[in-house]
Every structure is written in structure tokens, then in C-alpha cells.
C-alpha positions as CSV (number, residue, x, y, z in Angstrom):
1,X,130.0,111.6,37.9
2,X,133.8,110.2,38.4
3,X,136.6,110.5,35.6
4,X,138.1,107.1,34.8
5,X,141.7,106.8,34.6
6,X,141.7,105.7,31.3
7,X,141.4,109.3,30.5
8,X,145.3,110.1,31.3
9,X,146.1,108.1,28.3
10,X,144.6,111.2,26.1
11,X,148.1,112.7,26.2
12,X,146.9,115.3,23.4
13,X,144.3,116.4,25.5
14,X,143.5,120.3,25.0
15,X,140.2,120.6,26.7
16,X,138.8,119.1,30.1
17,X,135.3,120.2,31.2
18,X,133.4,118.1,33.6
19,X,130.6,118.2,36.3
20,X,131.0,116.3,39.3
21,X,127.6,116.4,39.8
22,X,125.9,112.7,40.7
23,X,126.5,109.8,42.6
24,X,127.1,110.5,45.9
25,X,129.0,107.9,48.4
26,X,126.9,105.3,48.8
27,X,126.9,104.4,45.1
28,X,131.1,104.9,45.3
29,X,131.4,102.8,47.5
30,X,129.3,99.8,46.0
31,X,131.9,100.7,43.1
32,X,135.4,101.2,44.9
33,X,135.4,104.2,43.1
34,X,137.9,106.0,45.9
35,X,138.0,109.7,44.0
36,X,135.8,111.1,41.6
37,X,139.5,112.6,39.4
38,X,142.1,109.4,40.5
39,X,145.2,111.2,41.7
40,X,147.7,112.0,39.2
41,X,144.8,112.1,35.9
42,X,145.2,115.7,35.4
43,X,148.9,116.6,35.7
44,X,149.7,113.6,33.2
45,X,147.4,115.8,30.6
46,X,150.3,117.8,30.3
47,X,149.1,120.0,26.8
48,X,146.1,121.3,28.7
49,X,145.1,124.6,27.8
50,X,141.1,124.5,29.3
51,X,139.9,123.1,32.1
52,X,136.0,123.0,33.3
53,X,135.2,121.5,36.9
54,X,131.5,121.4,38.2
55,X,131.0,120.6,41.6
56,X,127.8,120.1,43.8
57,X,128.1,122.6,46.3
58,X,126.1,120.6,49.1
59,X,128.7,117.5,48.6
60,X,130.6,117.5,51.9
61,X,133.6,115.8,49.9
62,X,134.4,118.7,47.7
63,X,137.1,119.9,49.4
64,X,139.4,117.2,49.6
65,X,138.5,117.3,45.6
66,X,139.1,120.5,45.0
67,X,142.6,120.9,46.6
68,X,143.7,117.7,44.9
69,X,142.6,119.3,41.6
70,X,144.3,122.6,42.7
71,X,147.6,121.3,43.2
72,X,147.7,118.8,40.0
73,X,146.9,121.8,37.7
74,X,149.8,123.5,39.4
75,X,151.9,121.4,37.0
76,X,150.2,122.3,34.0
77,X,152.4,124.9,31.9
78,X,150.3,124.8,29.2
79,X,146.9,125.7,31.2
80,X,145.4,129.4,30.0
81,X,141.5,129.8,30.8
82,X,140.5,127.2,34.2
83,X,136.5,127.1,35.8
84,X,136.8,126.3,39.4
85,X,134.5,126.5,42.6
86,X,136.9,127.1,45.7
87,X,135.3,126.0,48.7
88,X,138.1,128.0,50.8
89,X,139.8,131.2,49.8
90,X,143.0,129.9,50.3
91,X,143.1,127.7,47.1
92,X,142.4,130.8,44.9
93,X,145.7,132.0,45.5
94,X,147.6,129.0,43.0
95,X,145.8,130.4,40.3
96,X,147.7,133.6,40.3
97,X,149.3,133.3,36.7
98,X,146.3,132.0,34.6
99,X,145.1,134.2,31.7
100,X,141.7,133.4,31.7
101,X,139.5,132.4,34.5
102,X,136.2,131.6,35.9
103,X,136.1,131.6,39.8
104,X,133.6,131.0,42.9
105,X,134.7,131.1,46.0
106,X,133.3,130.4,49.4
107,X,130.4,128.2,50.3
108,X,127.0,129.0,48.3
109,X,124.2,127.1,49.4
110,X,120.4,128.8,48.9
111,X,122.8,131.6,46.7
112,X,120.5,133.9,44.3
113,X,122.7,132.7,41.3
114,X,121.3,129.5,41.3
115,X,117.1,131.6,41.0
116,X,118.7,133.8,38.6
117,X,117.5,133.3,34.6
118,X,119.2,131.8,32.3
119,X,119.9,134.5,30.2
120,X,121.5,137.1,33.5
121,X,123.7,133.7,34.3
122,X,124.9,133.7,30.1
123,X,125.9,137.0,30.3
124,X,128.0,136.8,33.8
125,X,129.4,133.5,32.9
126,X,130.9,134.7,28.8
127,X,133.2,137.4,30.3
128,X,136.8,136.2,30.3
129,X,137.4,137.0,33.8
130,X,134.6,136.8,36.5
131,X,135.1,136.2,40.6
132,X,132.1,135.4,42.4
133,X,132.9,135.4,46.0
134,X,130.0,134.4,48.5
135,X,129.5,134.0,53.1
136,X,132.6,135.9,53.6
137,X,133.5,137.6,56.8
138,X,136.1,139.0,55.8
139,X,138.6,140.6,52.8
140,X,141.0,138.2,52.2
141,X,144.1,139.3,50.4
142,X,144.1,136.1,47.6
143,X,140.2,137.7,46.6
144,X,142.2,141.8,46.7
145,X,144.7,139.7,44.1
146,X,142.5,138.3,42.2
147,X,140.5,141.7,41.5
148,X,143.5,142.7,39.5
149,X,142.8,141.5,37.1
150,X,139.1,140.4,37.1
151,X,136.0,141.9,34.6
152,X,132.5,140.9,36.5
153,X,132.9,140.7,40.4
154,X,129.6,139.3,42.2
155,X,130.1,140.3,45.8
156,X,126.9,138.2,47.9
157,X,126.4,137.9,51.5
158,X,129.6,139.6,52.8
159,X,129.0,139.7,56.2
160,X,131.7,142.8,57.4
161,X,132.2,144.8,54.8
162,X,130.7,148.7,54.5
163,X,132.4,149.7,51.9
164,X,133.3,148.1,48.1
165,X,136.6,150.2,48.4
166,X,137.5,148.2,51.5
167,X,138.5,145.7,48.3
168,X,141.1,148.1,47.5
169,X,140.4,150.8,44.7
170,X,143.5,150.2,42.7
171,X,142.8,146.6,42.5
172,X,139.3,147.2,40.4
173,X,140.0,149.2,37.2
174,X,139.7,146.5,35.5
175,X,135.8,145.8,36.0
176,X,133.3,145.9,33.8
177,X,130.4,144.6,35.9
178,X,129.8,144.3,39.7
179,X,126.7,142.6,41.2
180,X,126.5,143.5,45.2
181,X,123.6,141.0,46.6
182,X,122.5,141.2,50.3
183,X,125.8,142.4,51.7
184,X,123.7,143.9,55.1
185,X,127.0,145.8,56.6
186,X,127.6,147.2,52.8
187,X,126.7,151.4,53.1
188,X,128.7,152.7,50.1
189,X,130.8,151.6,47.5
190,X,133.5,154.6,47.3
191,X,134.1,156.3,50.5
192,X,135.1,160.1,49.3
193,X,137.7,159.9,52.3
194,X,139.3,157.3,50.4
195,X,139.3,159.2,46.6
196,X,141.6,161.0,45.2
197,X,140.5,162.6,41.8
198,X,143.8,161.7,39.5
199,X,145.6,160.4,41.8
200,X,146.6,156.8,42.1
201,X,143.5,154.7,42.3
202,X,142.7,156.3,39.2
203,X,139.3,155.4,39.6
204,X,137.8,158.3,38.2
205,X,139.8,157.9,34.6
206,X,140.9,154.0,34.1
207,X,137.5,152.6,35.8
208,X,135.9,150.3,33.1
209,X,132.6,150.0,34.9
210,X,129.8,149.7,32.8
211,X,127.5,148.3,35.3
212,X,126.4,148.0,38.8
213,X,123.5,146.0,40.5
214,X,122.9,146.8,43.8
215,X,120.2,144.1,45.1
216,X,118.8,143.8,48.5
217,X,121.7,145.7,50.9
218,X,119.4,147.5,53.8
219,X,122.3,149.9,54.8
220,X,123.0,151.2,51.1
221,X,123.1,155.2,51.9
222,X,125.2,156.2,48.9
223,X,127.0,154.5,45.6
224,X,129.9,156.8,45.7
225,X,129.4,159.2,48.2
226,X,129.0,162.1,45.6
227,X,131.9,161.2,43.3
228,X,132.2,160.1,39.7
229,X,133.8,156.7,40.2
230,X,132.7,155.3,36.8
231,X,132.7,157.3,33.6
232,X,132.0,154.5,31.1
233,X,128.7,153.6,33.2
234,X,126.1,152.7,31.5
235,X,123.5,150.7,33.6
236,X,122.5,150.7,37.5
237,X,119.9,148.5,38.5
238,X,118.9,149.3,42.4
239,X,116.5,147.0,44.1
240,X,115.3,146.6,47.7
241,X,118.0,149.6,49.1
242,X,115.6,151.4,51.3
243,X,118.3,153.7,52.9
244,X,119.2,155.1,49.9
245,X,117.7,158.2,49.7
246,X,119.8,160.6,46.8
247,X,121.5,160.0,43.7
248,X,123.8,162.9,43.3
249,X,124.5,164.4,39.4
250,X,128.4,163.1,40.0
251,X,127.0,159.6,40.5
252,X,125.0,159.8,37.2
253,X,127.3,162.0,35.1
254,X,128.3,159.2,32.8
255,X,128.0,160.2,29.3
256,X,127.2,155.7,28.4
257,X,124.5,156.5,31.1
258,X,121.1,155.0,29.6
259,X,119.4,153.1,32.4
260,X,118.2,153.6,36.1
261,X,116.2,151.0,37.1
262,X,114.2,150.6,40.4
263,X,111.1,150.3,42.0
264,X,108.9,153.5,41.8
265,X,108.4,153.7,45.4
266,X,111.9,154.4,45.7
267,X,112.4,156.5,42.8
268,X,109.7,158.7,43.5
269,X,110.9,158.8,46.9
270,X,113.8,160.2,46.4
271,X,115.3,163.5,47.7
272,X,116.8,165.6,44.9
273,X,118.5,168.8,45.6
274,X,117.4,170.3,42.1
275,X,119.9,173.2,42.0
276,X,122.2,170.2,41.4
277,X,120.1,168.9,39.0
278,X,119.1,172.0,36.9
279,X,118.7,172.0,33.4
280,X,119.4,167.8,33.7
281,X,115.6,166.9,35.4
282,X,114.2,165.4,31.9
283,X,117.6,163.6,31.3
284,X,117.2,162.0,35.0
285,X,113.4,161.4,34.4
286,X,114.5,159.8,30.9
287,X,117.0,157.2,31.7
288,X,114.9,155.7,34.8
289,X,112.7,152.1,34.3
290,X,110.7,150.9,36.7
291,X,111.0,147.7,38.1
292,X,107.5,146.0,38.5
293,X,106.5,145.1,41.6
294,X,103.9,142.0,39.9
295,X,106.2,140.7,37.6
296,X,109.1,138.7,38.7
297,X,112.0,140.6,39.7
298,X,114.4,138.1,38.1
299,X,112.8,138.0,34.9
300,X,113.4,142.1,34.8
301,X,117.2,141.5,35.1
302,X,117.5,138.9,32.7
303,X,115.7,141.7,30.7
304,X,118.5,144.1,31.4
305,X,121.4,141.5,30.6
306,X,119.7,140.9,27.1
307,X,119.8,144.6,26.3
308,X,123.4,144.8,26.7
309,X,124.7,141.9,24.3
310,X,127.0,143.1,22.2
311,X,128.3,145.8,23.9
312,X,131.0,144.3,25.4
């Protein structure tokens, strides 16, 4: 797929969305197509308020497209909601001013998003502000920005990181939803070194959190190290976390809180310190669904995205 020039002369032009999904460069060549958006298509499009870009992750030339496409929208005053896929962190930091936005970053071949269902992919992609950032080593200070002011974070194969707060806990208020996928360093996501109840990561009373998934991290030994980190929590889904070994009633005192979901062997597994837990065991009993071992493990989250439509 390749935008032809022709397109600049739609100077009323509100709405772009395109995949660059396709031909690859042997059939560019036979047609002299040089670049799949010709230089200078974009920034002459100058009432843009959307733009959509698509790209084939495995597509070595992506890159060189991507910054191109970066720096044209730069121009773009009118530009409010923008889909990209970053192949570098460094690009995500031009987009600092744009009200609504759709980001991946980092390179994401064999990523789980691409074997999730439909239905789990709907529900990440509608929210107005997602960042999906995938293979990092590291916590770049463009993805801490970007946090700000972000509503569904999906954190996959972080390669350092033991902590979510290592992010910086002032710069995730704003989330809704966070999906943590095999992230093999990751052991908590709130250090209780690092929280301070009231005081200015404010965690505890602005957090927005309604739900975590916490798929496949082997060195998961708490979600908030005994601390209340998200009062409007509603769901957790915990799958494949084999070193975590208690929920604490802090962790789970959400009021919103309807759903545990996990496999049995874990749940039952468990080590509860009941004096903790008295007068609350049928409440914990009540809210946990088991995750079947026989059925498909993706099918069970798209299960879990359908039940909360609408609440958002």
C-alpha cells in the first residue's frame, strides 16, 4: 500500500487513516514508487485533525517512514487524535501536545497482541489514550512523559524493570487499565518504600485504575506490596505468576472490586493470613473466577473485556 501524491490536493482533508501494509520492495521498485507517503503529502493537508498509520512491523523500511511521517505532522496545527507505531522511543517525544492518541512503541514481532481476540484488542484500542510499549531495556523519559497523560498502558517484555513504579507514580493517575505481559525482572508494581499515603504521588486517592492484568511475569511476588494503590479497582486478571503467593485485604479493598480471576491451582494455593481476612473470607471466595485450564486462555480475557463495556 503507498499514498499517491494526488492526495495533497485534498486541501479540506479532516481525516487520514491508512495501512501500509502490502507490497514490499520488489514490487516498488518495478513501480518507481520511491516512498510509500511522498515527502511533503501530509504537511500540505494542513486542516488535519485525525490521522491513522498502519505499518507492518517486520518491514525493515519502517523507520525511515515513520520519522518522515513524524516530522511532517509536526506542522500540522490543526492535528488532535494521531495512531502511530514508533519503531524507536525517540520519535514519541514530538507528539507531546496532541489531545488524543494511540501509540506503540518499540519493536513487536511474535507480540501477544497480535493472538489476542478481537474483542480484548476493541476494548484496548476505543480508549482515547493508550501506550503500548514493547522489547524495552530500559525506562525512557519520552514513555515517563507520555504516561501523563495516558488511560490503558500495556507494558510487554520489559527486560529491566522490577517494579511498575520505576515508571514514576505521579506520572500514572491517569490510568484506567494496565496489561503487564511477560516482563521476567517485573516483582511488584508499587514498592511500599516508594508510597506515601496522601502525599504527592497521590496514588492512593487520584488513581483511576480499574483494571490490571498481570500475564505470565515469573518473579511477580506482590501487586502493591500490601498497599491500596487503586481504589476504583474493579478487575484483576492473574495468570501464569507462580511467585505470587498472597493477596493482602489492602490490595483487594476496592469497594468497584468484582472480579479475581486465575487459575485454581494458584488460587487455592494461596497463603492467607485469615486474621487479616476475618469477617471478609466469603467476600474473597465470591469475587474469584477461575480461569480454565482446557479452554483457551485468550478466549477467557476477551470474556473479561466484554463484561466491562460500558463502564467506562
Amino acid at each position: 500500500m503507498y499514498l499517491p501524491r494526488e492526495i495533497s490536493r485534498l486541501g479540506f482533508l479532516e481525516c487520514l487513516k491508512v495501512s501500509l501494509y502490502g507490497y514490499g520492495r520488489s514490487y516498488r521498485e518495478g513501480k518507481k514508487i520511491h516512498k510509500r507517503i511522498p515527502t511533503g503529502l501530509l504537511a500540505s493537508l494542513y486542516v488535519l485533525k485525525v490521522v491513522s498509520i498502519d505499518v507492518n512491523p517486520d518491514d525493515d523500511e519502517r523507520i525511515a517512514d515513520i520519522k518522515d511521517v513524524a516530522n511532517e505532522l509536526l506542522f500540522l496545527r490543526t492535528l488532535m487524535t494521531v495512531k502511530l507505531y514508533f519503531p524507536e522511543v525517540g520519535l514519541l517525544k514530538v507528539f507531546t501536545s496532541v489531545q488524543n492518541f494511540k501509540f506503540t512503541v518499540g519493536h513487536q514481532k511474535q507480540c501477544i497482541i497480535s493472538y489476542l481476540p478481537h474483542e480484548v484488542e476493541e476494548e484496548f484500542e476505543k480508549q482515547e489514550n493508550y501506550l503500548k510499549y514493547r522489547n524495552g531495556k530500559y525506562i525512557p523519559i519520552e514513555i515517563q512523559n507520555a504516561l501523563k497523560y495516558t488511560c490503558a498502558f500495556f507494558l510487554e517484555r520489559h527486560w529491566t524493570v522490577k517494579k511498575l513504579s520505576e515508571l514514576g507514580n505521579e506520572n500514572m493517575v491517569e490510568l484506567k487499565f494496565c496489561l503487564l505481559v511477560e516482563c521476567n525482572e517485573l516483582q511488584t508494581i508499587i514498592d511500599g518504600g516508594e508510597f506515601c499515603t496522601g502525599g504527592e504521588s497521590g496514588v492512593d486517592k487520584k488513581n483511576r485504575l480499574k483494571e490490571i492484568s498481570l500475564l505470565d511475569l515469573p518473579e511477580l511476588v506482590s501487586i502493591s506490596s500490601c498497599l491500596c494503590i487503586a481504589p476504583k479497582l474493579e478487575r484483576i486478571i492473574i495468570y501464569a505468576c507462580p511467585m505470587l503467593e498472597r493477596l493482602s485485604p489492602m490490595e483487594l479493598s476496592s469497594n468497584n472490586l468484582k472480579v479475581i480471576k486465575g487459575e485454581i491451582e494458584w488460587w487455592d494455593s494461596l497463603k492467607w493470613h485469615e486474621f487479616e481476612w476475618s469477617g471478609r473470607q466469603d467476600y474473597r471466595a465470591s469475587i474469584f473466577v477461575e480461569l480454565e485450564r482446557d479452554a483457551s486462555l485468550m478466549d477467557q480475557l476477551a470474556e473479561s473485556g466484554n463484561s466491562l463495556q460500558g463502564k467506562i
